[in-house]
N, C-alpha and C positions, 0 to 999 in steps of 0.2 A: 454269742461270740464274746460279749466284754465279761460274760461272767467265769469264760476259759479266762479270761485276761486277769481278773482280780485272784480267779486260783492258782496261776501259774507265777502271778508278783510275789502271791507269800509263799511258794515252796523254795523260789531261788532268792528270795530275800532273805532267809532260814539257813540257804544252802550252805555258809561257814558256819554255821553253827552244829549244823550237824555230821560236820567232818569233826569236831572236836575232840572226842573219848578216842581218836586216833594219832592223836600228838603229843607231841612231847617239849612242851614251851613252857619255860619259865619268863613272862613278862617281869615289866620292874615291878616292884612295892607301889603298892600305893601311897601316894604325897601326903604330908601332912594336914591334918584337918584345916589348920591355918589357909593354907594354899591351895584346898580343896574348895573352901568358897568362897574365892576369890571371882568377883565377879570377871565374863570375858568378853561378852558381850548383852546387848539389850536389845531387843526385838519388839517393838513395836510394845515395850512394855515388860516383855517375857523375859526372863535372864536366863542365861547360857554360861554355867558356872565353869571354872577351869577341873571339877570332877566330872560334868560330860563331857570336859573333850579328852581327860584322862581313861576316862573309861571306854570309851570309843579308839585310842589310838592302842589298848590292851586286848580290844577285838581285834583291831586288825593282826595283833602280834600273834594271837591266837587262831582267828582264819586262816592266814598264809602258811601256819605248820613252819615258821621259820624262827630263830631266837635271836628275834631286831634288837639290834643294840638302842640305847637310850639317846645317840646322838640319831639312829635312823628314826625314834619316833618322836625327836627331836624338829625333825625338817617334813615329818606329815601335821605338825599342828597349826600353821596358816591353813592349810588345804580343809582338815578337819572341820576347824571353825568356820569355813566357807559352807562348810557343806550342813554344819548343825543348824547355821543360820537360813540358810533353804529348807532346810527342813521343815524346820519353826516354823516359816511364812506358810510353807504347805500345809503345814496342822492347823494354823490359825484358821486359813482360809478351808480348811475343810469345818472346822467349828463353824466358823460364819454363815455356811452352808445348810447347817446343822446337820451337818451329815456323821453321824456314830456306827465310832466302829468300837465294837462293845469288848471284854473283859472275857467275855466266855465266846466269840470269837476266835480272838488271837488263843484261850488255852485248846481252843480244838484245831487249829491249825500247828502247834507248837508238837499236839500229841499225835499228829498226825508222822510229822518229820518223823519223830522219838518211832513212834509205829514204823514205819517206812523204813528208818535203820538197823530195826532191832533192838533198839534201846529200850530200857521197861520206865517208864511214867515219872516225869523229876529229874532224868539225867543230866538236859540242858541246863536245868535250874542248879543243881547241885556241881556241875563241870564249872562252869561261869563262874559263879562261889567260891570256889575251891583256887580259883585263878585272878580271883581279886576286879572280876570281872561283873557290877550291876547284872541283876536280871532285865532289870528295867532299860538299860543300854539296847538290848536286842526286843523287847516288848514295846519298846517307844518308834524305834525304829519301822517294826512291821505293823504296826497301828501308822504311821505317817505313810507307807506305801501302799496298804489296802485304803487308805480314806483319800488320799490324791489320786488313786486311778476310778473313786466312786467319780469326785468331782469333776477328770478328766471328763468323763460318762456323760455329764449333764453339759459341758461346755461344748461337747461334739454334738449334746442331741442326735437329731437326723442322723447324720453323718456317720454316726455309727452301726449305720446301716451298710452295707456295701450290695449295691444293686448288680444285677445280671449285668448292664448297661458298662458298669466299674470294671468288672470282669474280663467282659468282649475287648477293651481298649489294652487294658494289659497284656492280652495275648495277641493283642493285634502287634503290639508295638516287642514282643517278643519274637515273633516270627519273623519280624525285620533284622530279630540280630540275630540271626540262627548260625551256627557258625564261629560266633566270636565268641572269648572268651568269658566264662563269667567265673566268681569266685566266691569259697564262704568262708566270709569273714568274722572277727570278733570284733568290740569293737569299748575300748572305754576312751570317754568323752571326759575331758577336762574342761571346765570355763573357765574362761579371762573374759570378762566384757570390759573392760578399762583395760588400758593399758598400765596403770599402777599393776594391775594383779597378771600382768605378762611373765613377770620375773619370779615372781612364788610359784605360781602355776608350772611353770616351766619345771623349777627346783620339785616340786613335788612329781611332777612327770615322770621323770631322773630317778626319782624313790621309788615310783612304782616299778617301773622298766627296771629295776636291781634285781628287787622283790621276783618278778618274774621270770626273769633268768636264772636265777639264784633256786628256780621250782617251785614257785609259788601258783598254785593252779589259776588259770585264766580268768573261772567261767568266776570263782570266790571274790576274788580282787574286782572283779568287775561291778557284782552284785555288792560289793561294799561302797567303793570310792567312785564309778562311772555316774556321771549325771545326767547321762542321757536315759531313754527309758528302757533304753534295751537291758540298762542293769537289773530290770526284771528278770530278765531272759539271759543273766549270767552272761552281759555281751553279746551275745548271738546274734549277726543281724542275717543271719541264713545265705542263701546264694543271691549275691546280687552281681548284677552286671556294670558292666562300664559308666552307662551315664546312669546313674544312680551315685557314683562315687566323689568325693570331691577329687579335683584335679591331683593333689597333692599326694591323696589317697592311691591312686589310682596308678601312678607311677612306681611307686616302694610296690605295691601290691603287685605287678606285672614281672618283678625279679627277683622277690622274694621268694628261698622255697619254702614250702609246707612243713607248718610247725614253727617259724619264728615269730618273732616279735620284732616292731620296728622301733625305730627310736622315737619320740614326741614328733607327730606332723603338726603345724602351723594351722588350723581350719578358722572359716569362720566363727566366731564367738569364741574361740577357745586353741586347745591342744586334744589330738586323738594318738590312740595308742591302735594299732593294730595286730591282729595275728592272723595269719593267713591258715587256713584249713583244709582247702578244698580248692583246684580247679577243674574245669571242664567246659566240653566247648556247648555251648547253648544251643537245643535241642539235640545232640546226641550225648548220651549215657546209658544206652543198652545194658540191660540187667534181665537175668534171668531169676524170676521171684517164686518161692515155693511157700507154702501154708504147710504147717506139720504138726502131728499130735505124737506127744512119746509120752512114756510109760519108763522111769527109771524105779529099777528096784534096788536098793541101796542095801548094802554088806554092813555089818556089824563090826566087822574089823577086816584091815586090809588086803587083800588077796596074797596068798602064796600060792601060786602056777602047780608048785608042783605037791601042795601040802593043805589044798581047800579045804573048808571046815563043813560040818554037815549044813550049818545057815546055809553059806554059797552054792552049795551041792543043791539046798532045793530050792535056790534061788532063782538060780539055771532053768532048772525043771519050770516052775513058772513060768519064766520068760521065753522057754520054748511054747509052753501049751498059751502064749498070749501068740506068741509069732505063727504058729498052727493055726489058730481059730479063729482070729480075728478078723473081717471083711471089710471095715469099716470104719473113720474115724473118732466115733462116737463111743465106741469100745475101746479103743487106744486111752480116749478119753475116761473112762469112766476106769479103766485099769489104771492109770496114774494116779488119778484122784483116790484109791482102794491102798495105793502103797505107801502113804504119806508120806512121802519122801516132799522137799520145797523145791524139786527142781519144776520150771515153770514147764506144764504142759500144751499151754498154748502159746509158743513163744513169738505171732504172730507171723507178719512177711517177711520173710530174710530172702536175703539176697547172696545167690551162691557162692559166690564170690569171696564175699566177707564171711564165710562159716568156717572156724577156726577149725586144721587137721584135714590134711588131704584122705584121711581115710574115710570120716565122718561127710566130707563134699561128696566125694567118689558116689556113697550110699543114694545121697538126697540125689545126685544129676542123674541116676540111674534105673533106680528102685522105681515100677510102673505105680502109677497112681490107684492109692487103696489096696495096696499091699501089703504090710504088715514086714519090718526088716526080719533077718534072721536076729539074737539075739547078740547086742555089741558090746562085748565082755570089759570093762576096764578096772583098775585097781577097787575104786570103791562101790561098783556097783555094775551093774546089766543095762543097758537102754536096748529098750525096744521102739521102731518110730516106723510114721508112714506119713507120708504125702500126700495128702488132701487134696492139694494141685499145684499145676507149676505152669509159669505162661511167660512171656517174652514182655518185657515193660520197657518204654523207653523214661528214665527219668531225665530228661535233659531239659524238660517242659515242666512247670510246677502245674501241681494238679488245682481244681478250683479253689478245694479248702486254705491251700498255701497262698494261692492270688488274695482271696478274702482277708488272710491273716496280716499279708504282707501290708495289702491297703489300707486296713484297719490301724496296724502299727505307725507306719506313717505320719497316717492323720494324728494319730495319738502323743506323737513325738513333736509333731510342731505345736499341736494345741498344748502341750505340757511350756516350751520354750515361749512361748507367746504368752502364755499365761503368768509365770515365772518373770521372763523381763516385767513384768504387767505391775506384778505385786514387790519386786525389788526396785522399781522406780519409784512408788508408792511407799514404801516403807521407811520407817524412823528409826535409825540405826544409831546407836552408839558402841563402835567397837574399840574395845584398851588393850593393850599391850600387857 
Protein backbone atom coordinates (compact mmCIF):
# COMPACT_ATOMS: atom_id res chain seq x y z
CA UNK A 1 0.00 0.00 0.00
CA UNK A 2 2.68 2.82 0.94
CA UNK A 3 4.53 1.89 -1.95
CA UNK A 4 1.14 2.83 -4.23
CA UNK A 5 1.56 5.97 -2.00
CA UNK A 6 5.19 6.99 -2.98
CA UNK A 7 4.01 6.21 -6.81
CA UNK A 8 1.06 8.12 -6.79
CA UNK A 9 3.10 11.35 -4.67
CA UNK A 10 5.55 11.55 -7.90
CA UNK A 11 2.99 11.19 -10.67
CA UNK A 12 0.71 14.12 -9.25
CA UNK A 13 3.73 15.98 -7.99
CA UNK A 14 4.80 16.05 -11.80
CA UNK A 15 1.22 16.64 -12.76
CA UNK A 16 1.90 20.69 -13.71
CA UNK A 17 4.72 19.80 -15.33
CA UNK A 18 3.45 17.88 -17.56
CA UNK A 19 0.60 19.82 -18.77
CA UNK A 20 3.31 22.30 -20.04
CA UNK A 21 4.03 21.83 -24.02
CA UNK A 22 0.23 22.85 -23.70
CA UNK A 23 0.62 26.44 -22.82
CA UNK A 24 1.09 29.42 -23.75
CA UNK A 25 2.78 31.65 -20.68
CA UNK A 26 5.15 34.11 -20.84
CA UNK A 27 6.25 34.34 -17.10
CA UNK A 28 8.51 37.45 -16.11
CA UNK A 29 12.35 37.66 -16.96
CA UNK A 30 14.34 36.46 -14.63
CA UNK A 31 15.76 39.08 -11.78
CA UNK A 32 19.10 40.14 -11.93
CA UNK A 33 21.96 38.11 -10.65
CA UNK A 34 22.38 40.64 -7.92
CA UNK A 35 18.91 40.01 -6.62
CA UNK A 36 19.05 36.36 -7.38
CA UNK A 37 21.27 35.73 -4.45
CA UNK A 38 20.09 37.63 -2.21
CA UNK A 39 19.72 35.72 0.70
CA UNK A 40 15.59 34.87 1.92
CA UNK A 41 15.92 32.85 4.41
CA UNK A 42 18.16 30.33 6.60
CA UNK A 43 17.05 27.02 7.75
CA UNK A 44 18.59 25.52 10.12
CA UNK A 45 21.77 26.52 8.43
CA UNK A 46 20.49 25.87 4.68
CA UNK A 47 19.78 29.08 2.56
CA UNK A 48 16.76 29.82 0.61
CA UNK A 49 18.03 32.25 -1.98
CA UNK A 50 15.34 34.76 -3.46
CA UNK A 51 16.08 32.61 -7.08
CA UNK A 52 14.18 29.70 -5.40
CA UNK A 53 11.52 31.41 -4.68
CA UNK A 54 11.86 33.21 -8.14
CA UNK A 55 11.89 30.22 -9.80
CA UNK A 56 9.10 28.42 -7.93
CA UNK A 57 6.67 31.46 -8.22
CA UNK A 58 7.64 30.91 -12.56
CA UNK A 59 6.17 27.29 -12.01
CA UNK A 60 3.31 28.10 -10.70
CA UNK A 61 2.87 30.84 -13.75
CA UNK A 62 3.41 28.04 -15.80
CA UNK A 63 1.29 25.22 -14.19
CA UNK A 64 -1.90 27.16 -13.95
CA UNK A 65 -1.58 27.83 -17.94
CA UNK A 66 -2.47 31.50 -16.90
CA UNK A 67 -0.14 34.89 -17.70
CA UNK A 68 0.03 36.16 -13.78
CA UNK A 69 0.84 39.39 -13.86
CA UNK A 70 4.00 40.42 -11.59
CA UNK A 71 1.88 42.12 -8.99
CA UNK A 72 -0.05 38.36 -8.87
CA UNK A 73 3.38 36.72 -8.24
CA UNK A 74 3.98 39.54 -6.28
CA UNK A 75 1.41 38.40 -3.27
CA UNK A 76 2.44 34.36 -3.78
CA UNK A 77 5.97 35.10 -2.36
CA UNK A 78 5.20 35.08 1.58
CA UNK A 79 3.26 31.91 0.86
CA UNK A 80 6.05 30.58 -1.33
CA UNK A 81 8.76 31.19 1.15
CA UNK A 82 6.55 29.47 3.79
CA UNK A 83 6.40 26.65 1.84
CA UNK A 84 10.28 26.45 0.61
CA UNK A 85 10.94 26.56 4.22
CA UNK A 86 8.84 23.29 4.86
CA UNK A 87 10.32 21.88 2.42
CA UNK A 88 13.75 22.36 3.54
CA UNK A 89 13.01 20.95 7.22
CA UNK A 90 11.45 18.01 5.22
CA UNK A 91 14.59 17.20 3.18
CA UNK A 92 16.72 17.93 6.11
CA UNK A 93 15.01 15.51 8.15
CA UNK A 94 14.75 12.98 5.51
CA UNK A 95 18.82 13.37 5.36
CA UNK A 96 18.90 12.81 9.07
CA UNK A 97 17.11 9.75 8.44
CA UNK A 98 19.39 8.88 5.90
CA UNK A 99 16.85 8.08 3.80
CA UNK A 100 18.06 8.63 -0.26
CA UNK A 101 16.14 9.41 -2.80
CA UNK A 102 18.63 8.97 -5.72
CA UNK A 103 19.27 10.79 -9.06
CA UNK A 104 18.33 7.99 -11.32
CA UNK A 105 15.00 7.85 -9.35
CA UNK A 106 13.44 11.05 -9.91
CA UNK A 107 14.95 10.68 -13.91
CA UNK A 108 12.73 7.41 -14.14
CA UNK A 109 9.92 8.93 -12.66
CA UNK A 110 10.26 12.26 -14.84
CA UNK A 111 10.54 9.71 -18.13
CA UNK A 112 7.72 8.12 -17.03
CA UNK A 113 5.29 11.47 -16.97
CA UNK A 114 7.21 12.54 -20.47
CA UNK A 115 6.10 8.64 -21.46
CA UNK A 116 2.61 8.86 -20.21
CA UNK A 117 2.01 12.22 -22.23
CA UNK A 118 3.67 11.49 -25.35
CA UNK A 119 6.42 13.55 -24.86
CA UNK A 120 9.92 11.95 -26.38
CA UNK A 121 12.77 12.20 -23.52
CA UNK A 122 14.13 15.95 -22.48
CA UNK A 123 10.90 17.70 -22.97
CA UNK A 124 10.27 18.83 -19.26
CA UNK A 125 13.87 19.56 -19.13
CA UNK A 126 14.06 21.76 -22.26
CA UNK A 127 10.00 23.43 -21.63
CA UNK A 128 11.43 24.61 -18.11
CA UNK A 129 14.57 26.18 -19.92
CA UNK A 130 13.01 27.67 -22.41
CA UNK A 131 10.67 29.42 -19.81
CA UNK A 132 13.34 30.67 -17.50
CA UNK A 133 12.34 28.01 -15.33
CA UNK A 134 15.37 25.78 -13.21
CA UNK A 135 15.27 22.09 -13.82
CA UNK A 136 16.16 21.70 -10.45
CA UNK A 137 12.89 23.77 -9.14
CA UNK A 138 10.75 20.65 -10.23
CA UNK A 139 13.77 17.85 -9.32
CA UNK A 140 14.15 19.41 -5.82
CA UNK A 141 10.65 19.46 -5.39
CA UNK A 142 9.81 15.77 -6.19
CA UNK A 143 12.99 14.31 -4.38
CA UNK A 144 11.39 16.32 -1.10
CA UNK A 145 7.90 14.55 -1.78
CA UNK A 146 9.21 11.08 -2.47
CA UNK A 147 11.78 11.26 0.64
CA UNK A 148 8.95 12.76 3.13
CA UNK A 149 6.39 10.18 2.49
CA UNK A 150 9.65 7.40 2.76
CA UNK A 151 9.96 9.01 6.37
CA UNK A 152 6.24 9.44 6.87
CA UNK A 153 6.70 5.33 6.37
CA UNK A 154 8.91 4.81 9.12
CA UNK A 155 7.07 7.17 11.79
CA UNK A 156 3.65 5.31 11.20
CA UNK A 157 5.61 1.83 11.48
CA UNK A 158 2.74 -0.59 12.40
CA UNK A 159 0.32 1.65 11.51
CA UNK A 160 0.83 1.37 8.18
CA UNK A 161 -0.76 -1.60 8.31
CA UNK A 162 -4.51 -1.42 8.25
CA UNK A 163 -6.04 -4.47 9.77
CA UNK A 164 -9.34 -6.46 8.89
CA UNK A 165 -10.29 -5.12 12.56
CA UNK A 166 -9.72 -1.16 10.90
CA UNK A 167 -11.94 -2.25 8.24
CA UNK A 168 -15.05 -3.79 10.06
CA UNK A 169 -15.34 -0.24 12.31
CA UNK A 170 -15.43 1.89 9.20
CA UNK A 171 -18.23 0.03 7.66
CA UNK A 172 -19.74 -0.33 10.76
CA UNK A 173 -19.81 3.42 11.34
CA UNK A 174 -20.87 3.90 7.55
CA UNK A 175 -23.89 2.04 7.70
CA UNK A 176 -25.04 4.11 10.43
CA UNK A 177 -24.99 7.01 7.95
CA UNK A 178 -26.68 5.34 5.23
CA UNK A 179 -28.79 7.76 3.80
CA UNK A 180 -27.17 10.90 4.57
CA UNK A 181 -25.34 12.83 2.34
CA UNK A 182 -21.71 12.38 1.57
CA UNK A 183 -19.63 14.44 -0.76
CA UNK A 184 -16.15 14.35 -3.12
CA UNK A 185 -14.22 16.82 -2.30
CA UNK A 186 -10.98 18.64 -3.29
CA UNK A 187 -9.26 20.09 -1.07
CA UNK A 188 -6.00 22.67 -0.73
CA UNK A 189 -4.82 23.46 2.84
CA UNK A 190 -3.22 26.59 3.60
CA UNK A 191 -1.30 26.92 7.18
CA UNK A 192 -1.28 29.90 9.55
CA UNK A 193 -0.09 28.41 13.02
CA UNK A 194 0.51 31.95 14.42
CA UNK A 195 -1.63 34.32 13.98
CA UNK A 196 1.15 36.72 12.59
CA UNK A 197 0.83 34.40 9.48
CA UNK A 198 -3.34 34.73 9.64
CA UNK A 199 -3.04 37.95 7.31
CA UNK A 200 -0.54 36.46 4.48
CA UNK A 201 -2.16 33.26 4.59
CA UNK A 202 -5.30 34.70 4.04
CA UNK A 203 -3.93 37.24 1.08
CA UNK A 204 -2.39 34.36 -0.58
CA UNK A 205 -5.71 32.21 -0.31
CA UNK A 206 -7.34 35.21 -2.37
CA UNK A 207 -4.53 34.48 -5.05
CA UNK A 208 -5.24 31.07 -5.22
CA UNK A 209 -9.14 31.43 -5.41
CA UNK A 210 -8.48 34.05 -8.59
CA UNK A 211 -6.08 31.62 -10.17
CA UNK A 212 -8.90 29.11 -9.93
CA UNK A 213 -11.69 30.80 -11.30
CA UNK A 214 -9.88 32.46 -13.67
CA UNK A 215 -9.43 28.31 -14.95
CA UNK A 216 -6.71 27.33 -13.37
CA UNK A 217 -7.21 23.37 -13.01
CA UNK A 218 -7.73 22.22 -9.28
CA UNK A 219 -6.08 19.08 -9.17
CA UNK A 220 -2.28 21.46 -10.44
CA UNK A 221 -2.74 24.30 -7.93
CA UNK A 222 -3.21 21.76 -5.45
CA UNK A 223 -0.23 19.60 -6.04
CA UNK A 224 1.84 22.71 -6.12
CA UNK A 225 0.70 25.09 -3.11
CA UNK A 226 -1.63 22.60 -0.70
CA UNK A 227 0.26 21.57 2.43
CA UNK A 228 -1.82 19.02 3.31
CA UNK A 229 -0.93 15.51 1.94
CA UNK A 230 -3.63 15.15 -0.11
CA UNK A 231 -1.45 17.64 -2.52
CA UNK A 232 -0.13 14.20 -3.53
CA UNK A 233 -3.36 13.25 -4.72
CA UNK A 234 -3.90 16.64 -6.71
CA UNK A 235 -6.49 17.61 -3.56
CA UNK A 236 -8.46 14.74 -3.83
CA UNK A 237 -9.79 13.71 -0.59
CA UNK A 238 -12.34 11.28 -2.32
CA UNK A 239 -16.02 10.94 -1.03
CA UNK A 240 -16.28 11.83 2.57
CA UNK A 241 -19.13 12.12 4.67
CA UNK A 242 -20.31 14.56 7.32
CA UNK A 243 -18.46 13.98 10.28
CA UNK A 244 -15.20 13.63 8.61
CA UNK A 245 -15.51 17.34 7.64
CA UNK A 246 -14.71 20.44 9.74
CA UNK A 247 -17.61 22.22 10.75
CA UNK A 248 -16.88 25.20 8.60
CA UNK A 249 -16.38 22.84 5.90
CA UNK A 250 -19.14 21.16 5.95
CA UNK A 251 -21.76 23.98 5.69
CA UNK A 252 -20.30 25.87 2.31
CA UNK A 253 -20.11 22.21 1.04
CA UNK A 254 -24.05 21.29 1.86
CA UNK A 255 -25.11 24.59 -0.77
CA UNK A 256 -22.55 24.70 -2.88
CA UNK A 257 -23.29 23.23 -6.46
CA UNK A 258 -20.94 20.85 -8.17
CA UNK A 259 -17.98 22.25 -9.80
CA UNK A 260 -17.28 25.40 -7.59
CA UNK A 261 -14.99 26.66 -5.44
CA UNK A 262 -15.45 28.21 -2.13
CA UNK A 263 -13.82 31.22 -0.71
CA UNK A 264 -10.82 30.62 2.10
CA UNK A 265 -12.64 28.62 5.21
CA UNK A 266 -11.11 29.49 8.57
CA UNK A 267 -9.93 25.68 9.85
CA UNK A 268 -7.75 24.60 12.37
CA UNK A 269 -4.18 25.40 11.87
CA UNK A 270 -4.82 27.27 8.74
CA UNK A 271 -7.14 28.25 5.65
CA UNK A 272 -8.80 25.44 3.31
CA UNK A 273 -9.88 25.98 -0.12
CA UNK A 274 -12.64 23.76 -1.36
CA UNK A 275 -14.41 22.37 -4.47
CA UNK A 276 -17.13 20.34 -4.49
CA UNK A 277 -17.26 17.36 -7.00
CA UNK A 278 -19.66 14.93 -6.30
CA UNK A 279 -22.72 14.32 -4.02
CA UNK A 280 -24.77 11.34 -3.14
CA UNK A 281 -26.63 9.83 -0.52
CA UNK A 282 -24.37 7.21 1.31
CA UNK A 283 -25.03 3.82 0.51
CA UNK A 284 -27.23 4.32 -2.52
CA UNK A 285 -25.42 4.88 -6.03
CA UNK A 286 -26.72 2.23 -8.26
CA UNK A 287 -24.78 1.73 -11.41
CA UNK A 288 -24.85 -0.60 -13.84
CA UNK A 289 -21.00 -1.66 -14.73
CA UNK A 290 -19.85 -3.52 -17.88
CA UNK A 291 -16.29 -5.07 -18.87
CA UNK A 292 -15.62 -4.55 -22.78
CA UNK A 293 -13.14 -5.54 -25.28
CA UNK A 294 -13.15 -3.49 -28.76
CA UNK A 295 -11.23 -3.82 -31.66
CA UNK A 296 -11.00 -0.13 -33.46
CA UNK A 297 -9.90 -0.28 -37.01
CA UNK A 298 -8.68 3.15 -37.98
CA UNK A 299 -9.07 4.93 -41.54
CA UNK A 300 -6.19 6.58 -43.12
CA UNK A 301 -8.13 9.55 -43.99
CA UNK A 302 -11.36 10.66 -43.17
CA UNK A 303 -14.51 9.10 -44.27
CA UNK A 304 -16.71 10.56 -47.14
CA UNK A 305 -20.30 8.47 -46.89
CA UNK A 306 -20.84 8.84 -50.02
CA UNK A 307 -17.17 8.73 -51.78
CA UNK A 308 -15.22 5.69 -49.44
CA UNK A 309 -11.79 4.93 -50.43
CA UNK A 310 -10.75 1.24 -51.12
CA UNK A 311 -8.76 1.45 -47.40
CA UNK A 312 -12.34 2.03 -45.86
CA UNK A 313 -13.87 -0.43 -48.26
CA UNK A 314 -11.89 -3.20 -46.67
CA UNK A 315 -11.81 -1.86 -43.71
CA UNK A 316 -15.42 -2.57 -43.32
CA UNK A 317 -14.91 -6.05 -44.61
CA UNK A 318 -12.67 -6.69 -41.76
CA UNK A 319 -14.72 -5.55 -39.16
CA UNK A 320 -17.52 -7.53 -40.45
CA UNK A 321 -15.61 -10.91 -40.64
CA UNK A 322 -14.30 -9.75 -36.79
CA UNK A 323 -18.22 -9.05 -35.99
CA UNK A 324 -19.09 -12.61 -37.83
CA UNK A 325 -16.57 -14.85 -36.18
CA UNK A 326 -15.78 -13.67 -33.14
CA UNK A 327 -17.22 -15.70 -29.74
CA UNK A 328 -15.37 -14.50 -27.40
CA UNK A 329 -13.46 -11.67 -25.68
CA UNK A 330 -10.17 -12.86 -26.04
CA UNK A 331 -10.50 -12.52 -29.83
CA UNK A 332 -11.90 -8.99 -29.75
CA UNK A 333 -8.86 -8.78 -27.79
CA UNK A 334 -6.27 -10.12 -29.64
CA UNK A 335 -8.09 -8.30 -32.93
CA UNK A 336 -7.32 -4.89 -31.34
CA UNK A 337 -4.07 -5.61 -30.38
CA UNK A 338 -3.51 -6.84 -34.56
CA UNK A 339 -4.64 -3.18 -35.67
CA UNK A 340 -2.61 -0.97 -33.94
CA UNK A 341 -4.52 1.42 -33.62
CA UNK A 342 -3.87 3.31 -29.48
CA UNK A 343 -7.40 3.14 -28.81
CA UNK A 344 -7.41 1.24 -25.32
CA UNK A 345 -8.75 -2.18 -25.63
CA UNK A 346 -9.26 -2.91 -22.31
CA UNK A 347 -10.92 0.10 -21.13
CA UNK A 348 -11.78 -1.60 -17.80
CA UNK A 349 -15.29 -1.02 -15.61
CA UNK A 350 -17.52 1.74 -17.06
CA UNK A 351 -20.23 2.62 -15.88
CA UNK A 352 -23.29 3.00 -18.39
CA UNK A 353 -24.20 5.95 -17.46
CA UNK A 354 -21.12 7.87 -17.96
CA UNK A 355 -20.42 6.30 -21.60
CA UNK A 356 -20.24 9.23 -23.85
CA UNK A 357 -23.19 9.00 -27.03
CA UNK A 358 -26.54 7.68 -26.68
CA UNK A 359 -25.80 5.41 -29.55
CA UNK A 360 -22.61 3.79 -28.23
CA UNK A 361 -24.80 3.30 -24.51
CA UNK A 362 -27.89 1.88 -26.48
CA UNK A 363 -25.11 -0.83 -27.87
CA UNK A 364 -23.34 -1.82 -24.41
CA UNK A 365 -27.06 -1.94 -22.31
CA UNK A 366 -28.13 -4.22 -24.96
CA UNK A 367 -25.74 -6.25 -26.91
CA UNK A 368 -26.15 -10.05 -24.95
CA UNK A 369 -23.00 -10.95 -23.32
CA UNK A 370 -20.11 -12.38 -25.76
CA UNK A 371 -21.38 -11.24 -28.75
CA UNK A 372 -19.40 -9.41 -30.89
CA UNK A 373 -21.40 -5.75 -32.09
CA UNK A 374 -22.31 -5.32 -35.58
CA UNK A 375 -19.56 -2.95 -36.97
CA UNK A 376 -19.87 0.91 -35.62
CA UNK A 377 -18.98 2.97 -38.45
CA UNK A 378 -17.57 6.58 -37.57
CA UNK A 379 -15.53 9.42 -39.35
CA UNK A 380 -12.15 7.90 -38.43
CA UNK A 381 -12.49 4.53 -38.02
CA UNK A 382 -14.81 1.17 -37.40
CA UNK A 383 -15.30 -0.16 -33.70
CA UNK A 384 -16.19 -3.40 -33.16
CA UNK A 385 -17.01 -4.29 -29.21
CA UNK A 386 -18.46 -6.98 -26.98
CA UNK A 387 -19.43 -7.26 -23.41
CA UNK A 388 -17.59 -9.44 -21.25
CA UNK A 389 -20.24 -8.86 -18.57
CA UNK A 390 -22.46 -6.54 -17.04
CA UNK A 391 -23.88 -6.63 -13.44
CA UNK A 392 -25.80 -4.25 -11.00
CA UNK A 393 -23.13 -2.52 -8.48
CA UNK A 394 -24.15 -0.50 -5.83
CA UNK A 395 -21.22 2.17 -5.36
CA UNK A 396 -22.70 4.06 -2.41
CA UNK A 397 -20.44 1.94 0.00
CA UNK A 398 -16.62 2.13 -0.69
CA UNK A 399 -15.22 -1.16 -1.43
CA UNK A 400 -12.25 -2.54 1.03
CA UNK A 401 -9.44 -1.36 -1.02
CA UNK A 402 -10.93 2.50 -0.87
CA UNK A 403 -11.54 1.84 3.38
CA UNK A 404 -7.77 0.77 3.38
CA UNK A 405 -6.70 3.65 1.38
CA UNK A 406 -8.91 6.00 3.02
CA UNK A 407 -7.43 4.82 6.58
CA UNK A 408 -4.03 4.84 5.40
CA UNK A 409 -4.23 8.47 4.14
CA UNK A 410 -5.49 9.67 7.35
CA UNK A 411 -3.08 8.38 9.48
CA UNK A 412 -0.49 9.65 6.92
CA UNK A 413 -1.79 13.25 7.15
CA UNK A 414 -1.80 13.60 10.80
CA UNK A 415 1.53 11.87 11.16
CA UNK A 416 2.96 14.41 8.36
CA UNK A 417 1.18 17.70 10.74
CA UNK A 418 2.44 16.27 13.89
CA UNK A 419 5.66 15.68 12.68
CA UNK A 420 5.90 19.13 10.74
CA UNK A 421 4.66 21.25 13.94
CA UNK A 422 7.47 18.82 15.60
CA UNK A 423 10.45 20.07 13.42
CA UNK A 424 9.23 23.79 12.95
CA UNK A 425 9.19 24.34 16.61
CA UNK A 426 12.70 22.86 16.72
CA UNK A 427 14.01 24.81 13.95
CA UNK A 428 16.54 27.86 13.76
CA UNK A 429 15.06 30.13 11.49
CA UNK A 430 16.24 33.44 10.21
CA UNK A 431 13.81 34.87 7.71
CA UNK A 432 14.61 38.66 5.95
CA UNK A 433 12.56 40.54 4.01
Amino acid sequence: MFSRFVLRAVIVGVASAAALPALAVTPPPPPPAADAAKIVAIVNGDVISREDVNNRRRLFALSTGLPSSQDVLDHLTPQITHQLIDERLRLQETERRRIVVTDQEIAKAIGEVEARNGMPPGTLRNRLSADNVEFRTLVDQMRVQIGWTRVLREVLGAQSTVTPADIAEQQRLLKEQVGQTEYRVGEIFIPAETPAALTEAQKFADTVIQQLRAGAPFPVVAAQFSQSQTALLGGDLGWVQPSQLDPAELRVLSVMPIGAVSNPLRVPGGFSIVSLHGKREIGKDPATVVKVRQAFFPFTARLDPANPTDQQKQTLEAARRLSASAKDCPTIEAAGKATGSNRPIDPGEVRLESVPGAGLRQVLSTLPVGTASQPLVAEDGILVVMVCSREDKNFGLPSTEELTSRILNDRVELASRQLMRDLQRRALLDVRT
